[in-house]
C-alpha positions as CSV (number, residue, x, y, z in Angstrom):
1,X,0.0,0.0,0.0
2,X,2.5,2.6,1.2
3,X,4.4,2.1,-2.5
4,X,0.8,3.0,-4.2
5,X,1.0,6.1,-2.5
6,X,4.6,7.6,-2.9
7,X,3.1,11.2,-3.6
8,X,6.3,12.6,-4.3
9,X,8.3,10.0,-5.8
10,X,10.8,11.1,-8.7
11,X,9.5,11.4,-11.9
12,X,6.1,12.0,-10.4
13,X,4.0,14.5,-10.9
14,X,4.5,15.0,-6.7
15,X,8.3,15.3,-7.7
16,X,7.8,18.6,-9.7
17,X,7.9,21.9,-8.2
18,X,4.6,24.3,-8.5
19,X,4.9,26.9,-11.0
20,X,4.8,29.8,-7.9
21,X,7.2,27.8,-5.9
22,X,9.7,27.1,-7.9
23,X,13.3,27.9,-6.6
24,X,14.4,31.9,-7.4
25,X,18.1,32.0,-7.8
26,X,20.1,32.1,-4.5
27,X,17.2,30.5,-2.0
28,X,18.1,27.9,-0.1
29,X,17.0,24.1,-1.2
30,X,16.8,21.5,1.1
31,X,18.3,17.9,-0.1
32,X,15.9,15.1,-0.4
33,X,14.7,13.8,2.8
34,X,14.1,9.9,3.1
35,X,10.9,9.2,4.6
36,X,8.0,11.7,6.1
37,X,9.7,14.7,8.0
38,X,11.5,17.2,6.2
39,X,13.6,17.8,8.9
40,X,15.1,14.3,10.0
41,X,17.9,13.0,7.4
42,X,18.3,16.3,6.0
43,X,20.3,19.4,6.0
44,X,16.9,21.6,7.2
45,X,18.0,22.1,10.4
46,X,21.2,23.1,9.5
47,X,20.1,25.6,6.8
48,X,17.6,27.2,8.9
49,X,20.1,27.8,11.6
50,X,22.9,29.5,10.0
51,X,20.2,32.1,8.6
52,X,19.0,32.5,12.1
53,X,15.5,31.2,11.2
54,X,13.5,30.7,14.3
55,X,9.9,30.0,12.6
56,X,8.7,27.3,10.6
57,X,5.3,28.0,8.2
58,X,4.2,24.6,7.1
59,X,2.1,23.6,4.1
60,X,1.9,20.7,1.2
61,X,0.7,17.2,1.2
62,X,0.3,15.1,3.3
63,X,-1.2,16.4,6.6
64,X,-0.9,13.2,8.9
65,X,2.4,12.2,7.7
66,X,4.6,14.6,6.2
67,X,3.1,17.5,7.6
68,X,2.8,16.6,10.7
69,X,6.1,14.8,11.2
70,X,8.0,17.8,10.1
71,X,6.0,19.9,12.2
72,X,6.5,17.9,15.4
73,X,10.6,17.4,14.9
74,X,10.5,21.0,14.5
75,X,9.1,21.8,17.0
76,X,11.3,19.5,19.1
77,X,14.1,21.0,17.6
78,X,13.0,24.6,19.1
79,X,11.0,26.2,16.3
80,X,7.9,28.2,16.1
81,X,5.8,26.2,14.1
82,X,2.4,27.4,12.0
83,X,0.7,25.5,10.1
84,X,-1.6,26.8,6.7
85,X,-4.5,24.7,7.8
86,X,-6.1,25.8,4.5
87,X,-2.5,25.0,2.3
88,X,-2.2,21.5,3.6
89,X,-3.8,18.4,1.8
90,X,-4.7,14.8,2.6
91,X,-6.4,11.9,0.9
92,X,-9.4,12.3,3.3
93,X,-11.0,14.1,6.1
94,X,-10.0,11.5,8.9
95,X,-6.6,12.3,7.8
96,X,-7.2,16.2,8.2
97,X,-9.2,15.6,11.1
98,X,-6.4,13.8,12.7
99,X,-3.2,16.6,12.6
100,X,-5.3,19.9,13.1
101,X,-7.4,18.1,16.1
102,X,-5.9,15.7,17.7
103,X,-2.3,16.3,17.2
104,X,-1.2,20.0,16.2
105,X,-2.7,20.9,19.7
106,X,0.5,19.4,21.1
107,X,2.6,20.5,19.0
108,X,1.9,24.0,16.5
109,X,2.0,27.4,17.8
110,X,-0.4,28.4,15.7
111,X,-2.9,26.6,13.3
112,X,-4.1,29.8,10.6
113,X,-5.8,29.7,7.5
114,X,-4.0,31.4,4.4
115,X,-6.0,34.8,4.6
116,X,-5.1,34.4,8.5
117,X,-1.7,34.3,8.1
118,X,-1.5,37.2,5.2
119,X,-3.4,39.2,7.2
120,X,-0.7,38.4,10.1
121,X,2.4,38.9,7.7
122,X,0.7,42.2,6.3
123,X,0.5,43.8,10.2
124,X,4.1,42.8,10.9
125,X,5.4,44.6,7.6
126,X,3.8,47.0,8.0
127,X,4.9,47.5,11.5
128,X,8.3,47.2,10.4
129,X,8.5,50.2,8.0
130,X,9.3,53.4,8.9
């Protein structure tokens, strides 16, 4: 079953990047990672702390695994973590159901919708300029 359901596996449609998240020149890309967390078995971690980053937004596919494994090791590995509750797919409801009730509770700082979080983003710039 789990080799039915390799979402991202290369030469996938999973594997490609999204037309508006495609890599501009000079951002940071993560390595592959092996299994569900985007954080274990990679150089994440390592990336986000030599640029001092202290928060972790979190969407994509698939909101009881890969979602909410990354979420959780980052979160045990000290980061602020947010998820886009309205960004963030599954295969069904159960499996939605199951990270934004059951277990983001125990582990996200904040669970936001995409308007939410613009909204949010949009105050803090705004705040920030002279």
């Amino acid at each position: 079953m789990a080799l039915r359901r390799q979402v991202f596996a290369a030469g996938s449609w999973g594997a490609e990047w999204h037309p508006d998240f495609v890599p501009r020149e000079g951002e940071l890309v993560m390595r592959q990672h092996w299994a569900s967390s985007g954080l274990a078995n990679t150089d994440l971690d390592m990336l986000l702390k030599q640029h001092r980053v202290q928060k972790i937004v979190l969407i994509g596919m698939k909101a009881n695994t890969c979602v909410d494994t990354t979420a959780r090791f980052g979160q045990e590995l000290g980061y602020h973590v947010t998820l886009i509750r309205d960004a963030i797919g599954a295969f069904n409801w159960d499996e939605m159901r199951a990270t934004f009730d059951i277990n983001a509770p125990a582990y996200a700082h904040a669970v936001l919708t995409t308007d939410e979080f613009l909204t949010m983003l949009g105050k803090r710039t705004h705040e920030m300029t002279p």
